[in-house]
Phi, psi and omega in degrees: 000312172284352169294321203287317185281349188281308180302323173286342171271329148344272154348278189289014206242330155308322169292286162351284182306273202349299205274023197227305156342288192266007183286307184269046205236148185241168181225128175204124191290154168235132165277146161225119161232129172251127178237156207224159200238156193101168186280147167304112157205159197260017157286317211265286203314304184294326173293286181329319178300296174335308198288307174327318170309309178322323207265318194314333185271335206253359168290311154336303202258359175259002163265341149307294174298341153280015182235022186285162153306164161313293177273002171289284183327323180276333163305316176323311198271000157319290212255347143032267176278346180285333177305285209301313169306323151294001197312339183305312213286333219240326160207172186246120167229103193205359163293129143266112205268286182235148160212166179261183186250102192273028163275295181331128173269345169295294199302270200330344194255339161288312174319303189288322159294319180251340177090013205236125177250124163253155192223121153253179174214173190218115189255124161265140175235155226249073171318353164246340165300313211267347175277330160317310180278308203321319194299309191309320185268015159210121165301315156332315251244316173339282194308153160002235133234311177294335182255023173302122158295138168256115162263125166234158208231156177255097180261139147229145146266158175201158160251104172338134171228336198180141162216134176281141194221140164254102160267139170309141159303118169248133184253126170253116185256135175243060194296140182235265139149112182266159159247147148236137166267159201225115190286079221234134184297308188300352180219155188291349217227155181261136200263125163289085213245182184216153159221135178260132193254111124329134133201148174235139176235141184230139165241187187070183204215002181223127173292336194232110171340130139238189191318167144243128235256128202240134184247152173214156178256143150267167183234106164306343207286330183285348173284358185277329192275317199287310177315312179294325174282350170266328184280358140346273190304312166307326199279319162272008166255029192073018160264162164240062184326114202238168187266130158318322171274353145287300181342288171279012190305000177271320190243035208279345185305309200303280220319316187323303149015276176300303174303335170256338169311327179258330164325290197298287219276359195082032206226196196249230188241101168342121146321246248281324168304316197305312199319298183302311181297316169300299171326302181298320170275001145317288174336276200291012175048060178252172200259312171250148150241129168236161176242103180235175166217137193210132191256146142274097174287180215253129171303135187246212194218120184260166172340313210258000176080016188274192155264131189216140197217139183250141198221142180240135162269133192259328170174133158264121172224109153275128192242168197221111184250139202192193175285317181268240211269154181310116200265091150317102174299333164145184194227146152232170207211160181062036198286151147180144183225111182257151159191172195246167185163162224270002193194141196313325184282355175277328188250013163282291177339324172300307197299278185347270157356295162313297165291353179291294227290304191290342212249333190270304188294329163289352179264003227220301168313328188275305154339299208280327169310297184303322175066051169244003222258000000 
């Protein structure tokens, strides 16, 4: 009777490991095609295979990581690289779904015709290790309804109306140089005289470049756009996003004023302004402010004849609001965002939109990077 309970504790306790092993284990295939250059040998063929199992696996856990939720997936790209160095910790990849059969006189001789090795693979990703760092890099991602960070945004766009281009003073000197010959009776010989011809031409309008003066009109109506493509996304990472210029709305005339005065001139957002908008939501107890700029390009005529306009962030500064002094997390750049549409303003709005959305998921990573929230 005690051999039967010892063996029946065995049993279930193999099953246990297992069945704990494998609940959170996800199964998800990856493809890699590798090609080699050169004459066909099955040394060159079996390395290329290797590496493809490799790329086969980390395709797997990156087709993964795209079926994430919104917001896991925006902590996900905080933290990236530290996963993609570790990958071994995060799945087991060692099922080989195809490769090729290089006995096969078939297989080698298609190996041999296009030069192309394909690999799947079959990755378990290990789904609770990795909801782990994620969890551990956001509090945001944690909290409450009630522990929602207040974020508040600052928008502005502006569009190219006119740019001034400057050239440098260039001076071009030009020498030209005659000969004449000259016959003098007292010598046999003849005497060879030169005269050299000047001339100079100056372009440019400066001795030293100077800038160039670029004007830009804002569109109040895109900060409305801008705000609706980002607070989706702030909102599903556990913020509570609000519009800035309610926020400030007593004084939002002035501030506007100054602010668009130095946008439209090429410049950023007044220091002494930013300062006063901070204090005041400071006041109202927000957590965040961001600060953006979106520069708007000029409608083009895409493939398909629709319209198409590309919109770029020129610069994002999120700051972290408190009891002391206003803290900067840091600025991203370089942003884009495009879209089409039967007509420009319909592919300005798509672009807008677009660029909300990509701008938003990168302030929310960079938070989340700090792991201060």
């Amino acid at each position: 009777m005690k051999n039967v309970n010892k063996y029946y504790s065995i049993i279930i306790s193999i099953i246990l490991l297992f069945y704990c092993s494998n609940t959170f284990a996800v199964e998800v295939r990856g493809k890699a095609v590798e090609t080699y250059k050169g004459a066909y040998s099955k040394k060159k063929v079996n390395e290329k295979i290797q590496i493809a199992k490799d790329k086969a696996c980390k395709n797997a856990f990156k087709k993964y990581v795209q079926n994430l939720e919104a917001s896991k997936r925006t902590i996900f790209i905080s933290i990236q690289d530290q996963i993609y160095n570790n990958l071994n910790e995060y799945l087991i990849c060692e099922t080989v779904v195809h490769e090729p059969d290089l006995s096969d006189k078939k297989e080698r001789k298609k190996i041999k015709a296009t030069k192309q090795i394909m690999v799947v693979m079959r990755a378990d990703i290990d789904e609770t290790r990795l909801d782990i760092e994620i969890n551990k890099s956001s509090k945001v991602f944690d909290s409450t309804s009630v522990e929602k960070s207040k974020l508040a945004m600052i928008f502005f766009s502006r569009t190219v109306v006119s740019q001034r281009e400057y050239d440098a003073k260039v001076t071009e000197v030009t020498q030209k140089t005659k000969g004449v010959d000259a016959d003098e009776q007292e010598t046999d010989t003849g005497v060879s005289s030169e005269t050299t011809e000047t001339s100079s031409t100056t372009t440019g309008g400066s001795k030293v470049k100077k800038a160039n003066i670029v004007k830009y009109k804002v569109d109040d109506n895109d900060t409305t756009k801008l705000e609706a493509g980002m607070k989706q996304i702030f909102t599903t990472a556990r913020f509570e996003p609000s519009s800035g210029r309610r926020a400030v709305r007593k004084n939002w005339r002035k501030f506007k004023k100054e602010i668009v005065e130095s946008l439209e001139s090429g410049g950023g957002f007044p220091e002494e302004v930013q300062w006063d908008i901070e204090d005041i939501l400071m006041e109202k107890r927000y957590n965040y402010v961001v600060f953006a700029i979106f520069d708007v390009g000029v409608s083009e005529l895409a493939a398909n004849a629709n319209d198409l306009v590309n919109v770029s962030l020129t610069i994002a500064e999120i700051t972290r609001l408190g009891d002391g002094d206003p803290v900067s997390l840091g600025t991203i750049g370089g942003v884009q965002g495009r879209g089409e549409g039967s007509d420009a303003e319909m592919a300005k709005s798509n672009a807008i939109n677009n660029a909300a959305e990509k701008t938003a998921k990168e302030l929310v990573a960079l938070i989340n990077s700090k792991g201060i929230n």
